[in-house]
VOLOPA-505045 format. One record per residue (C-alpha): x, y, z; residue in three letters; residue number from 0. Coordinates in Angstrom, 3 decimals, decimal comma, always signed. Layout:
<pts>
+----------+----------+----------+-----+-----+
|       xx |       yy |       zz |  aa |   i |
+----------+----------+----------+-----+-----+
|        X |        Y |        Z | Ala | NUM |
...
+----------+----------+----------+-----+-----+
</pts>
This chain:
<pts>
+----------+----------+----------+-----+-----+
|       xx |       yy |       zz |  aa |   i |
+----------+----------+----------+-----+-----+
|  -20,494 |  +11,239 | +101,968 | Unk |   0 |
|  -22,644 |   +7,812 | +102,154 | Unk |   1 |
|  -20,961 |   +4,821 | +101,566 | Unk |   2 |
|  -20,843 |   +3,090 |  +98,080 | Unk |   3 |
|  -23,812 |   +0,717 |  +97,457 | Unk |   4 |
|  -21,486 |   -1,631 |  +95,230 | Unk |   5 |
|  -23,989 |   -4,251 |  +95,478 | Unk |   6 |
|  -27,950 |   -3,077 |  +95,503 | Unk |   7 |
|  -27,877 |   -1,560 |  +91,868 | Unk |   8 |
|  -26,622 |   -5,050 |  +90,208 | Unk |   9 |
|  -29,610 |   -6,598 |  +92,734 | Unk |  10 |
|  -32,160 |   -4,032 |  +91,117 | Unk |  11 |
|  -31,037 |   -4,720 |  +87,974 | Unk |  12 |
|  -31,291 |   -8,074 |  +88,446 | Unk |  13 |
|  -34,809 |   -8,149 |  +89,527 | Unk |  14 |
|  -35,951 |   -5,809 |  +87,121 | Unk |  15 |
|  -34,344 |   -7,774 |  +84,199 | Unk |  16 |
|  -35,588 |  -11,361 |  +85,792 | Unk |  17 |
|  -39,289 |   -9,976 |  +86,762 | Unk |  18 |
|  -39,508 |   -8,739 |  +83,368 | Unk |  19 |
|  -39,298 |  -12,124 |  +82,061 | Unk |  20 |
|  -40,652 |  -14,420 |  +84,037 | Unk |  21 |
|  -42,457 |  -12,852 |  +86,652 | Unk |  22 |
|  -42,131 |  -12,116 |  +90,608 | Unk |  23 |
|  -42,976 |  -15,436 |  +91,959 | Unk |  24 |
|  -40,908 |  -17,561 |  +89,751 | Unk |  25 |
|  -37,810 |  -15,491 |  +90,728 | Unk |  26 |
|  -35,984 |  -16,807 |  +93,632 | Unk |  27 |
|  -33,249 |  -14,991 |  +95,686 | Unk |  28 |
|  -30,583 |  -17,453 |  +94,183 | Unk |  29 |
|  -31,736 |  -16,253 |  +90,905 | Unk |  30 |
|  -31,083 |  -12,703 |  +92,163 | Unk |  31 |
|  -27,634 |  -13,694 |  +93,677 | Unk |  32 |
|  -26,833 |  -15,800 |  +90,429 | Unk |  33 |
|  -28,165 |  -12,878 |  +88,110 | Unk |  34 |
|  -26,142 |  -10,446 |  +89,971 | Unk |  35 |
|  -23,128 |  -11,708 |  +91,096 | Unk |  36 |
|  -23,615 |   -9,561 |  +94,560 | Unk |  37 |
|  -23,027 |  -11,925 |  +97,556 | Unk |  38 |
|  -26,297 |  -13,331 |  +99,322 | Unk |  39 |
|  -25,556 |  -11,584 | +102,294 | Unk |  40 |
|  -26,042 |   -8,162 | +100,160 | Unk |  41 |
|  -29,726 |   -9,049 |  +99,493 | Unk |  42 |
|  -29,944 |   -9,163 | +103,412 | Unk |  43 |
|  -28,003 |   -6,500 | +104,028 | Unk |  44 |
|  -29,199 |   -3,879 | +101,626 | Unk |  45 |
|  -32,934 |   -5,365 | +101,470 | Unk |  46 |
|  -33,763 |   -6,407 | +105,091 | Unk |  47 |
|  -37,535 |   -7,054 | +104,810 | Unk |  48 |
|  -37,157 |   -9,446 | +101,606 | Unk |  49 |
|  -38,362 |   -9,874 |  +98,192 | Unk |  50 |
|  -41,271 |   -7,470 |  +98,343 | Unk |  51 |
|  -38,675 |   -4,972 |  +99,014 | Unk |  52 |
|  -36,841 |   -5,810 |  +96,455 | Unk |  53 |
|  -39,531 |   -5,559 |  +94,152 | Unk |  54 |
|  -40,331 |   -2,617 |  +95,111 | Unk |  55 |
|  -36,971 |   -0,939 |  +94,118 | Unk |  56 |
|  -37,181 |   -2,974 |  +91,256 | Unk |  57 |
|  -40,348 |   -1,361 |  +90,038 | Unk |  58 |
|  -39,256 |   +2,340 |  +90,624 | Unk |  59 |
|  -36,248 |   +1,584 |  +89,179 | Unk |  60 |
|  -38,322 |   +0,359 |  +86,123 | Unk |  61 |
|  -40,700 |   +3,361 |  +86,250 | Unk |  62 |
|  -37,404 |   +5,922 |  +86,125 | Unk |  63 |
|  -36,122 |   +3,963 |  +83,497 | Unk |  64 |
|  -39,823 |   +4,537 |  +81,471 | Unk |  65 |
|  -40,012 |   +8,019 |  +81,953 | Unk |  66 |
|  -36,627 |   +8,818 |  +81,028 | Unk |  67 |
|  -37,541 |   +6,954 |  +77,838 | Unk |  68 |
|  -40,655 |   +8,866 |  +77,628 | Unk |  69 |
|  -38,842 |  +12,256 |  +78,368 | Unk |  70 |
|  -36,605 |  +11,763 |  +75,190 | Unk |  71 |
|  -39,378 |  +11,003 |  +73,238 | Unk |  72 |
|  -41,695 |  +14,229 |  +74,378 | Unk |  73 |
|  -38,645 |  +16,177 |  +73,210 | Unk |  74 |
|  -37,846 |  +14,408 |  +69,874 | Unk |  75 |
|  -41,550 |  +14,532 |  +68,743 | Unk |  76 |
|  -43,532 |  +16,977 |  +67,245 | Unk |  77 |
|  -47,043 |  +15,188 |  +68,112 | Unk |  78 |
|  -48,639 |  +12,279 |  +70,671 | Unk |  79 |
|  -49,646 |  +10,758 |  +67,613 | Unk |  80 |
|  -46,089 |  +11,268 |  +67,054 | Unk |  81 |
|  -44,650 |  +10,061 |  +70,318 | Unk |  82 |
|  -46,552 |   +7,062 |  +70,636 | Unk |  83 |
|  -45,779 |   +5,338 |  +67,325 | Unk |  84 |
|  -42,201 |   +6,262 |  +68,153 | Unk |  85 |
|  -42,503 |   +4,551 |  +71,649 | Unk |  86 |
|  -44,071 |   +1,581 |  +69,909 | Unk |  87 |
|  -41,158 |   +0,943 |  +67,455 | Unk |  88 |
|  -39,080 |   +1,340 |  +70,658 | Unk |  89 |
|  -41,222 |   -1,259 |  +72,692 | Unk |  90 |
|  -41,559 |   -3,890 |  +69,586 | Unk |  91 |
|  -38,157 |   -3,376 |  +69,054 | Unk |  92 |
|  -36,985 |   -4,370 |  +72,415 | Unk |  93 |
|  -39,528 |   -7,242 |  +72,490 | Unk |  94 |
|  -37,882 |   -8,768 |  +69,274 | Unk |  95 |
|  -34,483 |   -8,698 |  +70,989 | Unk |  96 |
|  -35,355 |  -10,480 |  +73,578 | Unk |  97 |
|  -37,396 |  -13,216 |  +71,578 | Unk |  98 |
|  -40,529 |  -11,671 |  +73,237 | Unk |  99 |
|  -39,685 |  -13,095 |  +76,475 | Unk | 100 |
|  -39,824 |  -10,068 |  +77,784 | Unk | 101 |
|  -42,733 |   -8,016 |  +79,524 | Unk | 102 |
|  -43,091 |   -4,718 |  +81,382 | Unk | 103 |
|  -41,162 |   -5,424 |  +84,875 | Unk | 104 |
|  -43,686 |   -2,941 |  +86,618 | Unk | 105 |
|  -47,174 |   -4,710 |  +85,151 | Unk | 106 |
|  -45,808 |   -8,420 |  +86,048 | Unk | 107 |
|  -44,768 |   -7,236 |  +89,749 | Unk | 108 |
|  -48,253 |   -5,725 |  +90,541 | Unk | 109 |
|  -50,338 |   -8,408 |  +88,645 | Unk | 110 |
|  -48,309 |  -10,697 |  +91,158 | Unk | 111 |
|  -48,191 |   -8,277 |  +94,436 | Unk | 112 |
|  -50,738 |   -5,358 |  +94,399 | Unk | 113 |
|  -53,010 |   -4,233 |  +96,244 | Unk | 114 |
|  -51,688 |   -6,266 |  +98,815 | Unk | 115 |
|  -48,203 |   -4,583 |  +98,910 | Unk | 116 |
|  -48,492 |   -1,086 |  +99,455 | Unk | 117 |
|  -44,821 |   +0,067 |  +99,133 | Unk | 118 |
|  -45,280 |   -1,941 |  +95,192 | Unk | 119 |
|  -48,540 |   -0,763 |  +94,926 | Unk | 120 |
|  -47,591 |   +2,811 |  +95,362 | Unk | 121 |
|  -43,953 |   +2,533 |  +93,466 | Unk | 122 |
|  -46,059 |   +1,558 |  +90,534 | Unk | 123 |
|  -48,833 |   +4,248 |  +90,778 | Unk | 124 |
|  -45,664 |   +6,859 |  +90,929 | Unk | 125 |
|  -44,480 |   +5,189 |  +87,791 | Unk | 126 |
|  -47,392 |   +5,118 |  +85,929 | Unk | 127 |
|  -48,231 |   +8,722 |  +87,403 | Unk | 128 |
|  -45,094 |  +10,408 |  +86,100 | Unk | 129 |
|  -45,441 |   +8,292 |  +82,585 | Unk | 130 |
|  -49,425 |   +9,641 |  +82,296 | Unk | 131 |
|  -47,978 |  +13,536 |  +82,984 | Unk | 132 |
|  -45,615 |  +13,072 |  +80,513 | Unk | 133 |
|  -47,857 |  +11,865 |  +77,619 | Unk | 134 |
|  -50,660 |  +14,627 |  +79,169 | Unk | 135 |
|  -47,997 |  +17,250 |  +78,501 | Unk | 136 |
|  -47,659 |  +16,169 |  +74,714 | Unk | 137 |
|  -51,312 |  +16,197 |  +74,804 | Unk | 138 |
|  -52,236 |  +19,619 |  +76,130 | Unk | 139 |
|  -49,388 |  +20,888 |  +73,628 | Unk | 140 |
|  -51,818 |  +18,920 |  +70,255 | Unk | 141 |
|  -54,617 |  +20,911 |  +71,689 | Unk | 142 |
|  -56,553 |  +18,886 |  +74,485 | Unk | 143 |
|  -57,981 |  +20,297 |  +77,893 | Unk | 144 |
|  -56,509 |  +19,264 |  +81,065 | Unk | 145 |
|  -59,600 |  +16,931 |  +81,625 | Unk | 146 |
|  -59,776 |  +15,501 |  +77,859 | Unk | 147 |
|  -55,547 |  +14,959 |  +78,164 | Unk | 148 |
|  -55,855 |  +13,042 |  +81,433 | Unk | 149 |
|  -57,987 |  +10,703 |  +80,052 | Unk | 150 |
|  -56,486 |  +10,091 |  +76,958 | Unk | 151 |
|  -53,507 |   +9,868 |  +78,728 | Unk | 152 |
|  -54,632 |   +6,644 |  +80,549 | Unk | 153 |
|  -56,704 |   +5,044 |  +77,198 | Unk | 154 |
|  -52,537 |   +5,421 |  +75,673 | Unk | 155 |
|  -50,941 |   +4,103 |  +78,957 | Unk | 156 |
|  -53,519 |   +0,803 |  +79,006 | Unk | 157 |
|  -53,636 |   +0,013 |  +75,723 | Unk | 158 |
|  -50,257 |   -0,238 |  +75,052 | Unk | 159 |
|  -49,451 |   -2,074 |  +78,139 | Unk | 160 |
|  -51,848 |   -4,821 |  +76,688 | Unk | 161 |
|  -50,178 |   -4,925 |  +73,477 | Unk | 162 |
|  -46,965 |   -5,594 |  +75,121 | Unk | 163 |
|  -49,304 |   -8,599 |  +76,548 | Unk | 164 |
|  -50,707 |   -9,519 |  +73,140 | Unk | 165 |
|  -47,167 |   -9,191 |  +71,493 | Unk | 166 |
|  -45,616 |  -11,698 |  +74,022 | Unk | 167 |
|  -47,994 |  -14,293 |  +73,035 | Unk | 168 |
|  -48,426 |  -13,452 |  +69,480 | Unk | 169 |
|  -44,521 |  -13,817 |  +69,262 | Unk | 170 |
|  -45,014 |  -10,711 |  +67,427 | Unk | 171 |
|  -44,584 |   -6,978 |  +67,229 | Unk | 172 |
|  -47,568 |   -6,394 |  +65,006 | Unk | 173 |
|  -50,068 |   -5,556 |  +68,288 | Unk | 174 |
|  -47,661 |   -3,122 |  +69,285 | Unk | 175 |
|  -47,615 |   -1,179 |  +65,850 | Unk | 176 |
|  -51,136 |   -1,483 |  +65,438 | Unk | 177 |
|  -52,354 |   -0,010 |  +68,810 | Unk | 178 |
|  -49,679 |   +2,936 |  +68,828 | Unk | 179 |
|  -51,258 |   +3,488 |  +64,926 | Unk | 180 |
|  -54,690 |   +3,271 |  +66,026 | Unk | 181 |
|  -54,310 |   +5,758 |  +69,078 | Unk | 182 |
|  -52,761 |   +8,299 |  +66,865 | Unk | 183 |
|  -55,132 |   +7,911 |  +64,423 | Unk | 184 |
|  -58,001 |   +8,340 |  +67,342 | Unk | 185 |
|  -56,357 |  +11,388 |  +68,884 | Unk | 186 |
|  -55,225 |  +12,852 |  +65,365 | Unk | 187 |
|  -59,232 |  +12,712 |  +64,535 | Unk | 188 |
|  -59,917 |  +14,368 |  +67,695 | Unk | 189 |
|  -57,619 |  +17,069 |  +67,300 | Unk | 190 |
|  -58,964 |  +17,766 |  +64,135 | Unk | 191 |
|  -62,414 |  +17,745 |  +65,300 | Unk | 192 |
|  -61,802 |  +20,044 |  +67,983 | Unk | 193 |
|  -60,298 |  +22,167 |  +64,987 | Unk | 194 |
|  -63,745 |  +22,155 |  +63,007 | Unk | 195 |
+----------+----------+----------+-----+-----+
</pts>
């Protein structure tokens, strides 16, 4: 049996929490340590080639955490439209708590670190990969091809990253809402059309 990593997971947590709110470079180790409450040593111990590694944990942690959010929500809908105004009231929700201080953990690593970090770089394309299958799979249930999911898929994915963006600065939820609304309103119409 491997031994018990008592102190990674509260590290990961920790980063994903503090990159989520104020970014990758403004988060030092001590903020890791403090955030924690592992020793410093751990950071050394269980992350031996730094920050960027544990950013990288940090942002497939993230992505896990997404999908498993996105998993429920493919189950307890009956539509994308459906599933993406339900992930919005999730997301605003969330947002609200936190007094909109808080972002997406995975978009403010790889603003910050990709290209340039490949083990980031391709932690977040997994993430993102396994969130744009998900949403695909609600798609190709409403109806769509393969080719016209896929690219809905992504239109879904990158707009409502931006709103979390827009939200953040607006201090509101409102851009959330409104672009879940809007894409189910766009890929309600083109259901319907494909219907016709």
């Amino acid at each position: 049996m491997a031994p018990r990593q008592r102190h990674r997971e509260p590290v990961i947590d920790a980063a994903v929490k503090l990159f989520r709110q104020q970014g990758y470079a403004a988060t030092g180790l001590n903020d890791l340590v403090d955030t924690s409450g592992a020793p410093k040593g751990s950071l050394y111990h269980y992350f031996p080639e730094g920050k960027p590694s544990i950013a990288a944990a940090a942002v497939e942690e993230a992505g896990q955490r997404v999908v498993r959010t996105v998993e429920t929500l493919v189950r307890k809908t009956g539509s994308t439209s459906e599933l993406l105004k339900e992930h919005a009231r999730l997301l605003a929700g969330w947002m609200e708590k936190s007094g909109y201080r808080d972002g997406c953990p995975i978009t403010t690593v790889i603003l910050e670190l990709a290209p340039k970090d490949r083990r980031v770089t391709e932690a977040a394309r997994k993430a993102y990969s396994a969130r744009q299958a998900l949403i695909e799979g609600k798609l190709a249930e409403d109806g769509f091809s393969r080719t016209e999911a896929s690219r809905l898929a992504v239109l879904c994915i990158s707009a409502l990253q931006g709103s979390l963006i827009q939200a953040r600065v607006d201090r509101s939820r409102k851009p959330i809402e409104a672009t879940a609304g809007e894409l189910g309103q766009l890929i309600e119409l083109a259901r319907l059309s494909r219907r016709a």
